[in-house]
N, CA, C and O atoms as a printed pandas DataFrame, in Angstrom:
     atom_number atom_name residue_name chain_id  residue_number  x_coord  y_coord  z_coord
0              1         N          UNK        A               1   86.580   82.237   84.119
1              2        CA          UNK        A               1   86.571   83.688   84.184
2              3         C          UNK        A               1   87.666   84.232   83.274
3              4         O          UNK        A               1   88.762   83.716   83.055
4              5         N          UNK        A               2   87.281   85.120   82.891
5              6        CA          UNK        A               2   88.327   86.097   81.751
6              7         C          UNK        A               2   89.094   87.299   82.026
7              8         O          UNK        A               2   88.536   87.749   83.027
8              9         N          UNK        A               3   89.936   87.991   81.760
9             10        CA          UNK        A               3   90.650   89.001   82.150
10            11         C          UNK        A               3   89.838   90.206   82.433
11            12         O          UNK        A               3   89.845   90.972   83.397
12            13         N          UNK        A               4   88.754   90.163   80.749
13            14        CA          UNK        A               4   87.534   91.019   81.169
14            15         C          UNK        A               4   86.985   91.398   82.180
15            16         O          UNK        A               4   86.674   92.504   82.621
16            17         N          UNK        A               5   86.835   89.861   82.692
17            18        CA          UNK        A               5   85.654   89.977   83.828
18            19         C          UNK        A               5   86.491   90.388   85.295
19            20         O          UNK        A               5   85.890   90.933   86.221
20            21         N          UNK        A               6   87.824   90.079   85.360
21            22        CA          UNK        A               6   88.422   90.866   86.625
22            23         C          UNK        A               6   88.763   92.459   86.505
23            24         O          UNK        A               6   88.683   93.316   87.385
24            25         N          UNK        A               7   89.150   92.584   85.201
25            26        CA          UNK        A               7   89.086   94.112   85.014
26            27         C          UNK        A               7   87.660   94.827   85.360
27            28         O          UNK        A               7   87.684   95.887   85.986
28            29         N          UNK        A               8   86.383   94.239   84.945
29            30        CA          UNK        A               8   85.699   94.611   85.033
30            31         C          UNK        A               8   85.346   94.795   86.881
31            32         O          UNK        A               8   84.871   95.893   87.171
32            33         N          UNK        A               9   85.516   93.989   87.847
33            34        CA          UNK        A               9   85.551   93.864   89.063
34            35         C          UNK        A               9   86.231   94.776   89.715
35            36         O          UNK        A               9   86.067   95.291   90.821
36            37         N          UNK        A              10   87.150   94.936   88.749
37            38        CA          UNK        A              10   88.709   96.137   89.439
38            39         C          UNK        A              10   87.638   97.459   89.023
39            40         O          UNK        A              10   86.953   97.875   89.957
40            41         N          UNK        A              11   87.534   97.860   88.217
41            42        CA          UNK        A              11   86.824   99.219   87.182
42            43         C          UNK        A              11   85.762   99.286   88.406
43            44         O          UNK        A              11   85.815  100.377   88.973
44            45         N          UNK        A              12   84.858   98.434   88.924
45            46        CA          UNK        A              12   83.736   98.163   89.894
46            47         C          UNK        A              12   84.426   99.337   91.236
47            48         O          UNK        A              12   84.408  100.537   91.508
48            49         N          UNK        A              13   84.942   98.153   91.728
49            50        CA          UNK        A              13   85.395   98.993   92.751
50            51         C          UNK        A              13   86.683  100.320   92.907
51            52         O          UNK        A              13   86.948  101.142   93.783
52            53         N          UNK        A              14   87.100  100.077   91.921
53            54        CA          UNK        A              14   88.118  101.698   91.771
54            55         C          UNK        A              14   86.927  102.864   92.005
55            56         O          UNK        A              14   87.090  103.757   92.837
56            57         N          UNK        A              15   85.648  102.754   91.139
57            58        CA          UNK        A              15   84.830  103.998   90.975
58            59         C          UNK        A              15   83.982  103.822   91.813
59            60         O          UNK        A              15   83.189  104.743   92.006
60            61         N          UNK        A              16   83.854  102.509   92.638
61            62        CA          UNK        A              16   82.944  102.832   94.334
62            63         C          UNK        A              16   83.695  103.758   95.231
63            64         O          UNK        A              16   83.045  104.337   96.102
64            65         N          UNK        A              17   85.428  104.052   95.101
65            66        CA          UNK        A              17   86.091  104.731   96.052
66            67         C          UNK        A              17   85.237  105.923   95.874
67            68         O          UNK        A              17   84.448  106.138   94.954
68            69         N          UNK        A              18   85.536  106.726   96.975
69            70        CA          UNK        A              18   85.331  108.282   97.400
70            71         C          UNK        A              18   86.456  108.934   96.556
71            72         O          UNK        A              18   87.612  108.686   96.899
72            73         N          UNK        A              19   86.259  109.685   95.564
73            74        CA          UNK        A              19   87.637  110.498   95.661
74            75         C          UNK        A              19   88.203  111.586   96.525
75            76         O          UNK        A              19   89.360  112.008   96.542
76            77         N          UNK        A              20   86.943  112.042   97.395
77            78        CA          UNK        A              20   87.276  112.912   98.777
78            79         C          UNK        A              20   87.464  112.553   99.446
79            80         O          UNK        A              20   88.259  113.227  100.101
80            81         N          UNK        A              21   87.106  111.365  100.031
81            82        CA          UNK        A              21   87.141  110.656  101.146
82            83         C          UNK        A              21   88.798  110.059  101.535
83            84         O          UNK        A              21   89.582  110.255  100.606
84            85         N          UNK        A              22   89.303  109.491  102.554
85            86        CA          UNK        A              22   90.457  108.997  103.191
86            87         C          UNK        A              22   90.763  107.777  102.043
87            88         O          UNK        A              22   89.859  107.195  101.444
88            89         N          UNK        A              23   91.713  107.597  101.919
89            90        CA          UNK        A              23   92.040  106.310  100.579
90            91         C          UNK        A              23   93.147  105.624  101.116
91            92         O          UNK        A              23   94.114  106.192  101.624
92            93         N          UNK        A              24   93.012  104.412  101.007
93            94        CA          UNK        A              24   94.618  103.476  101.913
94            95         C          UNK        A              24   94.679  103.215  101.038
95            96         O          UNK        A              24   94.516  102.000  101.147
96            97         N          UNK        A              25   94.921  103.574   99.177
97            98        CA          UNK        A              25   95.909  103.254   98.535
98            99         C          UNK        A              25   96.061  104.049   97.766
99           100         O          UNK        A              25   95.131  104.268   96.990
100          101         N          UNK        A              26   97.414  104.888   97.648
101          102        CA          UNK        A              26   97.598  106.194   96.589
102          103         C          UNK        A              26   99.124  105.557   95.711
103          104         O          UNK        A              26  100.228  105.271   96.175
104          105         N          UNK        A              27   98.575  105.500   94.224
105          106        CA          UNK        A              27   99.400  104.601   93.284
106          107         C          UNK        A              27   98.977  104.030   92.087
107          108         O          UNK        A              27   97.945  103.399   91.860
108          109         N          UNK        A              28  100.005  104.363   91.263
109          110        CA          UNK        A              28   99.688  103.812   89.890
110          111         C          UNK        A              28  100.197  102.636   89.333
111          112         O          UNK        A              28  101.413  102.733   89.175
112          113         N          UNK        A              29   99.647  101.353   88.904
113          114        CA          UNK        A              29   99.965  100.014   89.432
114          115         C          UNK        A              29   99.774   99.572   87.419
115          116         O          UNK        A              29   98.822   99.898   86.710
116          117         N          UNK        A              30  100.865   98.875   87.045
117          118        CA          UNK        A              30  101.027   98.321   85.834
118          119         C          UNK        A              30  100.829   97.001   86.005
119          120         O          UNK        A              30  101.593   96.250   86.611
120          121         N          UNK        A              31   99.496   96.610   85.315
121          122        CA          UNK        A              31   99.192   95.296   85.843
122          123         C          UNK        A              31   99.078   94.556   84.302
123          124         O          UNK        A              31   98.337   94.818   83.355
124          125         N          UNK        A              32  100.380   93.282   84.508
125          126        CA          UNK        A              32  100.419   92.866   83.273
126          127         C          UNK        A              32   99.940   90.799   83.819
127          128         O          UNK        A              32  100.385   90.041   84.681
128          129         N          UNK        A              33   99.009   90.684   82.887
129          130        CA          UNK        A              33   98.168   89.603   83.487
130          131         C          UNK        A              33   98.721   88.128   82.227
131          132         O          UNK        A              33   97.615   87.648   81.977
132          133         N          UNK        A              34   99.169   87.758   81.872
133          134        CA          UNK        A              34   99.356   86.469   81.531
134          135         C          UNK        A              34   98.423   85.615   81.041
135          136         O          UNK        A              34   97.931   84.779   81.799
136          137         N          UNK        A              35   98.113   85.677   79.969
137          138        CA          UNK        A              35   96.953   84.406   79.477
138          139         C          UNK        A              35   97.495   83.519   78.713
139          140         O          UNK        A              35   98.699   83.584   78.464
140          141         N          UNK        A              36   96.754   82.595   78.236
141          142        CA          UNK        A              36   97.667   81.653   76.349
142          143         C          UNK        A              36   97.645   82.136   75.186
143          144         O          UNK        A              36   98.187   81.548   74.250
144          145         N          UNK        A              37   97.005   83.308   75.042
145          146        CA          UNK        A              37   97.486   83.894   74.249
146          147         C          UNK        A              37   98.373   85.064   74.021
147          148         O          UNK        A              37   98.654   85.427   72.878
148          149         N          UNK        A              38   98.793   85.629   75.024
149          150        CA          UNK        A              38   99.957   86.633   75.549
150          151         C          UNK        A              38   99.894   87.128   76.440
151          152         O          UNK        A              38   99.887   86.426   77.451
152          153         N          UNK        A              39   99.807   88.710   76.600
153          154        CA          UNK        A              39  100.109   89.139   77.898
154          155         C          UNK        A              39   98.985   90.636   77.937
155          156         O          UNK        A              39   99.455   91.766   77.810
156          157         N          UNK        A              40   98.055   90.480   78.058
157          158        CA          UNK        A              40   96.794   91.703   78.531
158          159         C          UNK        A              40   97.708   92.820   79.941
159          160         O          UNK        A              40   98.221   92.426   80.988
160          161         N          UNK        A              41   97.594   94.394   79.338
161          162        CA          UNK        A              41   98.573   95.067   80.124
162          163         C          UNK        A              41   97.515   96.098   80.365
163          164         O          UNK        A              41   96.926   96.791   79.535
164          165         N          UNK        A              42   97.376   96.056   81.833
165          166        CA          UNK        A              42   96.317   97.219   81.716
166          167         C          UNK        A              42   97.159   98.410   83.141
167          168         O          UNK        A              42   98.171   98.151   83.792
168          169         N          UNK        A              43   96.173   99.817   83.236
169          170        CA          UNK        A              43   96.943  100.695   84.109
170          171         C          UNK        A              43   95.655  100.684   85.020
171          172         O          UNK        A              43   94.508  100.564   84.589
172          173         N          UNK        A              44   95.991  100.819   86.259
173          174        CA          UNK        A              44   94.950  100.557   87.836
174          175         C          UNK        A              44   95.766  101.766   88.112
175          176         O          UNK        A              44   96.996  101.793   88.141
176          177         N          UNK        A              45   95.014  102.699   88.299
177          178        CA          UNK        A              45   95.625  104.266   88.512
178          179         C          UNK        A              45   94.714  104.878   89.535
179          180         O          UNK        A              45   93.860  105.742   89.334
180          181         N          UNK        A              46   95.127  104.113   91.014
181          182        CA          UNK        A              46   94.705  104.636   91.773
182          183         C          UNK        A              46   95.021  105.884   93.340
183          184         O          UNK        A              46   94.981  105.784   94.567
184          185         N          UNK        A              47   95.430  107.359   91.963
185          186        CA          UNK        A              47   95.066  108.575   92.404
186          187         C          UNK        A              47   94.377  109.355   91.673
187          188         O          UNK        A              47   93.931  110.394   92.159
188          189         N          UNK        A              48   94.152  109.022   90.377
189          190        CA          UNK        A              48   92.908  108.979   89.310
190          191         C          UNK        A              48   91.762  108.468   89.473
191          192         O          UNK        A              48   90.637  108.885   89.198
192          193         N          UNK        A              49   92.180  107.407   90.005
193          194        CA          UNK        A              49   90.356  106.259   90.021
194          195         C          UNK        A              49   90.476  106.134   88.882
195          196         O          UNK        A              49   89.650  106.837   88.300
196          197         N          UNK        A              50   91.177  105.515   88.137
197          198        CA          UNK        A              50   90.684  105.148   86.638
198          199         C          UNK        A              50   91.431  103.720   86.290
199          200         O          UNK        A              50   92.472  103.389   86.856
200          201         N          UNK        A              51   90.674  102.790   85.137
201          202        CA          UNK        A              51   91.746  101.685   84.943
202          203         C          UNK        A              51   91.598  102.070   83.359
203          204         O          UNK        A              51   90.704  102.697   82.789
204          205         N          UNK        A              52   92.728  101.505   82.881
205          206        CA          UNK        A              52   92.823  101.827   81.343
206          207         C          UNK        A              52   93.590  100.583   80.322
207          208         O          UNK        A              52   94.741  100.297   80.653
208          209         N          UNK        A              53   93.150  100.027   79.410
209          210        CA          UNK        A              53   94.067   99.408   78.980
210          211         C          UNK        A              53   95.450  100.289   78.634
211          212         O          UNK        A              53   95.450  101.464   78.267
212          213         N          UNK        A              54   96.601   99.461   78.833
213          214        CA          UNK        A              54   97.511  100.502   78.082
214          215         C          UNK        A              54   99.095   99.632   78.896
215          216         O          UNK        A              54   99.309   98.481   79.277
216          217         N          UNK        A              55   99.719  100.593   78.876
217          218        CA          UNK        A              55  101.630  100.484   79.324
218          219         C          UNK        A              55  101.722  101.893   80.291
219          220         O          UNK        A              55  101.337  102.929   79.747
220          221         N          UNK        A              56  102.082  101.955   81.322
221          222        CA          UNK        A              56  102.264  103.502   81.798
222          223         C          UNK        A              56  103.650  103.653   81.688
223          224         O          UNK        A              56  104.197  102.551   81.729
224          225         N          UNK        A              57  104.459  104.615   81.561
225          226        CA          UNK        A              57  106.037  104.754   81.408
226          227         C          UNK        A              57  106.069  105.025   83.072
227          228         O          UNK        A              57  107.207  104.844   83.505
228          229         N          UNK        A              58  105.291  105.337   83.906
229          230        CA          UNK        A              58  106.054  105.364   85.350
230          231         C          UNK        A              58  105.200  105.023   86.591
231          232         O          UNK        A              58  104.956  105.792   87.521
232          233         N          UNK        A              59  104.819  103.847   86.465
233          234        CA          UNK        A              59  104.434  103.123   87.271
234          235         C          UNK        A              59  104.860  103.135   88.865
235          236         O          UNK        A              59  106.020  103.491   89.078
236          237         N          UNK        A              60  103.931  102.734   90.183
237          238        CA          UNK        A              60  104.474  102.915   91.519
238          239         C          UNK        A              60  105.227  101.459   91.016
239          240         O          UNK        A              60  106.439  101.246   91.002
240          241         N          UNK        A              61  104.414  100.768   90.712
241          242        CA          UNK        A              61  104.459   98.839   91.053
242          243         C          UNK        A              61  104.108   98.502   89.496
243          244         O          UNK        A              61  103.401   98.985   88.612
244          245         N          UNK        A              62  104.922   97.495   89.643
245          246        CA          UNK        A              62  104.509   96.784   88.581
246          247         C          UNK        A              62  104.319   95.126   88.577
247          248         O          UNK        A              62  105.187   94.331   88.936
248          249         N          UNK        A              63  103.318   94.869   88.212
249          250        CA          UNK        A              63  102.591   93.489   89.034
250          251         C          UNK        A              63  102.272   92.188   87.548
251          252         O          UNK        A              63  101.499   92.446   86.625
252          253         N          UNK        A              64  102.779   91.338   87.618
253          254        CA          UNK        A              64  102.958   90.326   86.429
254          255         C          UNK        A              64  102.876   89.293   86.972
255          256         O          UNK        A              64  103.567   88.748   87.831
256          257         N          UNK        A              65  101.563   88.881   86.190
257          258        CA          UNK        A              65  100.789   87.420   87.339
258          259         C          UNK        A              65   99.576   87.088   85.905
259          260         O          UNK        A              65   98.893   87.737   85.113
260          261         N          UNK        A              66   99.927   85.448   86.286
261          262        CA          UNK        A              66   99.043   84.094   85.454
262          263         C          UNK        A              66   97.710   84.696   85.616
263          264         O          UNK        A              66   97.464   85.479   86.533
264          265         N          UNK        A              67   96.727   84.285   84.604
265          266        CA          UNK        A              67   95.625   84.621   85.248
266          267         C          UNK        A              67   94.458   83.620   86.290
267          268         O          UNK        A              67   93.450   83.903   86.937
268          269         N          UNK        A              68   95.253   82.314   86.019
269          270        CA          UNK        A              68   94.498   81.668   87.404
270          271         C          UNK        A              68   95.042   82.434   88.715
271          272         O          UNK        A              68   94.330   82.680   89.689
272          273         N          UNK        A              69   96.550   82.814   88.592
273          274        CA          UNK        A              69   96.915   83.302   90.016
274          275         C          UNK        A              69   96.444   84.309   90.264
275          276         O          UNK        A              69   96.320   84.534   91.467
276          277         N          UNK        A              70   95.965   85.376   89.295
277          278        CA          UNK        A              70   95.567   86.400   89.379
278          279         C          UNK        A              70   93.635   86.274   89.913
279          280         O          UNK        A              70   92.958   87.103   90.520
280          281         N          UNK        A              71   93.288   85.043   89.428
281          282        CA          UNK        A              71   91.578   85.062   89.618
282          283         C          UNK        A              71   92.034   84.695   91.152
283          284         O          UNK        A              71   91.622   85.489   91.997
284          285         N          UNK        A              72   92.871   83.542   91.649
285          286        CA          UNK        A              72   93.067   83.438   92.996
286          287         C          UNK        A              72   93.496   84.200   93.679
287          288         O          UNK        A              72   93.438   83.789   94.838
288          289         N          UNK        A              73   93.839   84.957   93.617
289          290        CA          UNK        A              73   94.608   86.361   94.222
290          291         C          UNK        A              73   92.770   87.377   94.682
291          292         O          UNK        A              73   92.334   87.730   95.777
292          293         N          UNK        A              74   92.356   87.483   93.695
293          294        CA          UNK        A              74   91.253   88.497   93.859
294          295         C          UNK        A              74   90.140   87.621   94.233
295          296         O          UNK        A              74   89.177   88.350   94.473
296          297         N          UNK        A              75   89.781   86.166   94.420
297          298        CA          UNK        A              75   89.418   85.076   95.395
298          299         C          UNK        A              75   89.486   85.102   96.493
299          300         O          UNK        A              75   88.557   84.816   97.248
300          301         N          UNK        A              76   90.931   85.554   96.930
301          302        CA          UNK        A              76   91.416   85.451   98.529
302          303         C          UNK        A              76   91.789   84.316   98.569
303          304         O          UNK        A              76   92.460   84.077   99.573
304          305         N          UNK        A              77   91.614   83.321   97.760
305          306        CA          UNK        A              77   92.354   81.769   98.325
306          307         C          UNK        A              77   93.763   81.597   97.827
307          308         O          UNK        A              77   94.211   80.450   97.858
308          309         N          UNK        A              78   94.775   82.876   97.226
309          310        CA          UNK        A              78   95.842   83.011   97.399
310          311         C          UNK        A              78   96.244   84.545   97.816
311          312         O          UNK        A              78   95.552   85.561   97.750
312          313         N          UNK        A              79   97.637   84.370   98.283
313          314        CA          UNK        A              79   97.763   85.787   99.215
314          315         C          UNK        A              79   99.162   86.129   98.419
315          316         O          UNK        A              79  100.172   85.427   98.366
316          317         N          UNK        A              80   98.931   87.377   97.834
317          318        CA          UNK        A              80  100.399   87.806   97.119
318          319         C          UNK        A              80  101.682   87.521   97.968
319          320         O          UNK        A              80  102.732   87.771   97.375
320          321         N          UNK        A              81  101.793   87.053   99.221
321          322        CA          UNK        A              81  102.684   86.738   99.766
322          323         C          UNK        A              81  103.427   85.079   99.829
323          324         O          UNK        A              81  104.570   84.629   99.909
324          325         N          UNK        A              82  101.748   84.414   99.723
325          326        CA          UNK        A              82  102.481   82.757   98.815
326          327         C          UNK        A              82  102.754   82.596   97.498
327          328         O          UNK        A              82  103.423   81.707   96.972
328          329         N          UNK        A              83  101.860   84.059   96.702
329          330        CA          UNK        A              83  101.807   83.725   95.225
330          331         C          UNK        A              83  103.706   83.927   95.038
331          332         O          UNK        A              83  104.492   83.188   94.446
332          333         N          UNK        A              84  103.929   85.030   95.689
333          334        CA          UNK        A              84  105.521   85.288   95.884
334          335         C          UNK        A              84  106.167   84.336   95.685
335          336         O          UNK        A              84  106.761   84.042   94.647
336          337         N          UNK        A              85  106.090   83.564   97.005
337          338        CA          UNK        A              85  106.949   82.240   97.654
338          339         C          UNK        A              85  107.085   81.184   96.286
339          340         O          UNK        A              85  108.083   80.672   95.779
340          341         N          UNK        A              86  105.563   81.096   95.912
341          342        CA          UNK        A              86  105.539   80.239   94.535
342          343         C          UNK        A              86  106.291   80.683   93.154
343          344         O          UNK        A              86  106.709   79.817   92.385
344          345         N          UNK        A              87  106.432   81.992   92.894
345          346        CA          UNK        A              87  106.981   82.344   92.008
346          347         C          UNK        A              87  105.476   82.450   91.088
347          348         O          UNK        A              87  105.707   82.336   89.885
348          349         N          UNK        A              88  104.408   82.589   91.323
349          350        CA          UNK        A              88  103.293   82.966   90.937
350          351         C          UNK        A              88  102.971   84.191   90.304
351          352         O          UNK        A              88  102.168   84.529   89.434
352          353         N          UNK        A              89  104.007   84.877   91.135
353          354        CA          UNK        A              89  103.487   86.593   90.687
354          355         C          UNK        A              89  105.056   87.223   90.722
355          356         O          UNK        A              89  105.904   86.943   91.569
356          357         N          UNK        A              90  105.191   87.991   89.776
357          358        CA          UNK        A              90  106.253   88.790   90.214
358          359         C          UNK        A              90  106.070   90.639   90.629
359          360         O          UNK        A              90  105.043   91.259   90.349
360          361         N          UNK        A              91  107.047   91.152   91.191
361          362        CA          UNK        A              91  106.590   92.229   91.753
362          363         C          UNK        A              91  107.654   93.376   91.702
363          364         O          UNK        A              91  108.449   93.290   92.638
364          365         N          UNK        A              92  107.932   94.666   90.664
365          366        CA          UNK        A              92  108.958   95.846   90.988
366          367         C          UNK        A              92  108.558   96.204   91.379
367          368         O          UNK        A              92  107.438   95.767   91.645
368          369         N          UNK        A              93  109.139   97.825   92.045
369          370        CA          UNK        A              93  108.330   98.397   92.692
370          371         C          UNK        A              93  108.378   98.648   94.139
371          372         O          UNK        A              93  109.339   98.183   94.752
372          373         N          UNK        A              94  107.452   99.340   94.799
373          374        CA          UNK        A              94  106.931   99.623   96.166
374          375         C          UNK        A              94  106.166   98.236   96.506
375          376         O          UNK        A              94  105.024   97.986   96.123
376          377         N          UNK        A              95  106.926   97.427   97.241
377          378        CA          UNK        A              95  106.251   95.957   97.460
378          379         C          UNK        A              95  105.195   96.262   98.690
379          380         O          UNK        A              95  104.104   95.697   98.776
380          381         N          UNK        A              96  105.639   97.149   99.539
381          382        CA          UNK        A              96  104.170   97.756  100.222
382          383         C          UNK        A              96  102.993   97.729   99.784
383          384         O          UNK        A              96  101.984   97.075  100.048
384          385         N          UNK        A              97  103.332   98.747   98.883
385          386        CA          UNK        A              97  102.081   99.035   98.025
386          387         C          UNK        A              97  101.386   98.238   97.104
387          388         O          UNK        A              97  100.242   98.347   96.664
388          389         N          UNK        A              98  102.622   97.092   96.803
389          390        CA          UNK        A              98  101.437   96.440   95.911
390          391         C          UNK        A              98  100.750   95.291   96.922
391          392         O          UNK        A              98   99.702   94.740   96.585
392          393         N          UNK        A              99  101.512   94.926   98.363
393          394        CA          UNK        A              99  100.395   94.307   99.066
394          395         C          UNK        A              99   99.322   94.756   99.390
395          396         O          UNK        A              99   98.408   94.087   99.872
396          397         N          UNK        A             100   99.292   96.316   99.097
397          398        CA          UNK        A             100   98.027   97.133   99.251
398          399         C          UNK        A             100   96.886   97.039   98.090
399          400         O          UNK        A             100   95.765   97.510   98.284
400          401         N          UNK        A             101   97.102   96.655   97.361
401          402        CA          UNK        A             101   96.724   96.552   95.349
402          403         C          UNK        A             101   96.080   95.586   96.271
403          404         O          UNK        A             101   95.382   96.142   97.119
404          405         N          UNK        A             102   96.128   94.092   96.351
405          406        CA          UNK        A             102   95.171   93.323   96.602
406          407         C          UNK        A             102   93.473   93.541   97.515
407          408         O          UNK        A             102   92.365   93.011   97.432
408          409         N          UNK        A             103   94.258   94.889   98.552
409          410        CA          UNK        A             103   92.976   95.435   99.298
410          411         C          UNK        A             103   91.897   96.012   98.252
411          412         O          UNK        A             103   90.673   95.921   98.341
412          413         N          UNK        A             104   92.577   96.566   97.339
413          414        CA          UNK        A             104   91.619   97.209   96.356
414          415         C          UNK        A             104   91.014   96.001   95.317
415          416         O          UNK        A             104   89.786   95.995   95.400
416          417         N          UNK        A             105   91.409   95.207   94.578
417          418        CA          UNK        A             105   91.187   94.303   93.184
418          419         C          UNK        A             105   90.948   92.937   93.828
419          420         O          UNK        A             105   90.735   91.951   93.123
């Protein structure tokens, strides 16, 4: 699987949300993903509903993760809380909120 194809999964469900409706996650999340050939930086801007490639200058969270940890992460067969422990993922930010990022991606 490719960065594509989880962005594309994220883009999926950001625009299934309601934007009227009740939302358990309000936040703009700098998600910088790790491959072999550098570092794919995209924005998960969810009080927009929008994902964008790009850099945001003011991010809630900012989330920097491998992309196997990252395909396991949005798998469920890792939990940002072992990816932690492992040193898998790193995390600034509202660490709340970005355990909330996984409910969404």
């Amino acid at each position: 699987m490719t960065v594509e194809t989880i962005i594309e999964r994220i883009k999926v469900r950001v625009a299934a949300v309601d934007p009227n409706g009740p939302r358990k996650v309000l936040g703009v999340f700098q998600l910088n993903i790790k491959t072999e050939t550098g570092v794919e930086q995209w924005i998960v801007d969810l009080k927009q509903l929008k994902v964008d490639a790009g850099v945001t200058a003011t991010p809630d969270v900012t989330v920097t993760v491998g992309l196997e940890s990252m395909l396991a992460i949005s798998g469920k067969t890792l939990t940002i809380t072992d990816a932690l422990k492992d040193g898998k993922i790193e995390i600034t930010g509202d660490a709340d909120l970005a355990t909330k990022l996984a409910e969404v991606i």
